[in-house]
C-alpha positions, 0 to 999 in steps of 0.5 A: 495480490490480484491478477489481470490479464489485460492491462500493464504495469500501470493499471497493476500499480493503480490498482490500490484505490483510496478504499484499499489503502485506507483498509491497509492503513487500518490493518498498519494502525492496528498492528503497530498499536497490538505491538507497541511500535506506534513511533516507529514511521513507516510507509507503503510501497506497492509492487506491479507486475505484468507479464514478466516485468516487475515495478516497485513504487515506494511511498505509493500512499501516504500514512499520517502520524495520529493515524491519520490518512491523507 
Protein backbone atom coordinates (compact mmCIF):
# COMPACT_ATOMS: atom_id res chain seq x y z
CA UNK A 1 0.00 0.00 0.00
CA UNK A 2 1.20 3.51 -0.68
CA UNK A 3 -0.24 6.91 -0.46
CA UNK A 4 0.12 10.21 -2.83
CA UNK A 5 -1.05 13.03 -2.54
CA UNK A 6 -0.88 14.35 -5.97
CA UNK A 7 -2.00 12.04 -8.82
CA UNK A 8 -5.48 10.31 -9.36
CA UNK A 9 -6.70 7.00 -9.99
CA UNK A 10 -4.71 6.15 -12.83
CA UNK A 11 -1.34 7.07 -11.40
CA UNK A 12 -2.51 4.82 -8.27
CA UNK A 13 -3.35 1.99 -10.32
CA UNK A 14 -0.07 2.20 -12.51
CA UNK A 15 1.90 2.39 -9.67
CA UNK A 16 2.67 -1.40 -9.80
CA UNK A 17 5.53 -1.16 -12.17
CA UNK A 18 6.98 -4.62 -13.87
CA UNK A 19 9.76 -4.74 -10.65
CA UNK A 20 6.91 -4.97 -8.52
CA UNK A 21 5.04 -7.49 -10.22
CA UNK A 22 7.58 -9.78 -10.93
CA UNK A 23 8.29 -9.45 -6.96
CA UNK A 24 4.50 -10.26 -6.27
CA UNK A 25 4.67 -13.00 -8.88
CA UNK A 26 7.62 -14.36 -6.59
CA UNK A 27 6.07 -14.18 -3.52
CA UNK A 28 2.68 -16.01 -5.44
CA UNK A 29 5.15 -18.64 -6.78
CA UNK A 30 6.58 -19.41 -3.46
CA UNK A 31 3.37 -19.62 -1.57
CA UNK A 32 1.33 -21.73 -3.71
CA UNK A 33 4.93 -24.05 -4.35
CA UNK A 34 5.03 -24.02 0.15
CA UNK A 35 1.34 -25.23 -0.14
CA UNK A 36 1.06 -27.60 -2.58
CA UNK A 37 -1.44 -25.39 -4.86
CA UNK A 38 0.98 -24.98 -7.79
CA UNK A 39 -2.28 -26.18 -10.35
CA UNK A 40 -4.79 -23.99 -9.16
CA UNK A 41 -4.79 -20.58 -11.71
CA UNK A 42 -4.59 -17.57 -10.21
CA UNK A 43 -4.23 -13.86 -10.95
CA UNK A 44 -3.53 -10.05 -9.76
CA UNK A 45 -5.92 -7.51 -9.52
CA UNK A 46 -4.76 -4.09 -8.30
CA UNK A 47 -6.85 -1.84 -6.11
CA UNK A 48 -6.73 2.26 -6.69
CA UNK A 49 -7.74 4.57 -4.55
CA UNK A 50 -7.80 8.42 -4.67
CA UNK A 51 -9.51 10.53 -2.56
CA UNK A 52 -12.54 8.95 -2.07
CA UNK A 53 -12.99 7.09 -5.06
CA UNK A 54 -12.25 3.33 -5.42
CA UNK A 55 -11.05 1.22 -8.55
CA UNK A 56 -10.29 -2.27 -9.17
CA UNK A 57 -8.66 -3.65 -11.98
CA UNK A 58 -8.65 -7.38 -12.45
CA UNK A 59 -6.06 -9.23 -14.23
CA UNK A 60 -3.85 -6.05 -13.75
CA UNK A 61 -0.64 -8.36 -14.96
CA UNK A 62 -0.40 -11.58 -16.23
CA UNK A 63 1.15 -14.79 -14.33
CA UNK A 64 2.22 -17.68 -16.63
CA UNK A 65 2.05 -21.18 -16.06
CA UNK A 66 5.83 -22.83 -15.14
CA UNK A 67 5.93 -19.85 -13.28
CA UNK A 68 6.83 -17.82 -15.95
CA UNK A 69 6.20 -13.76 -16.09
CA UNK A 70 4.97 -12.15 -19.07
Amino acid sequence: MKFRKTGGLSAALEAVSVPKQMRLSGAAVYYLMKNGCTEIPCRFDVIGIAGNKISLRKNAFEYCGDFGIV
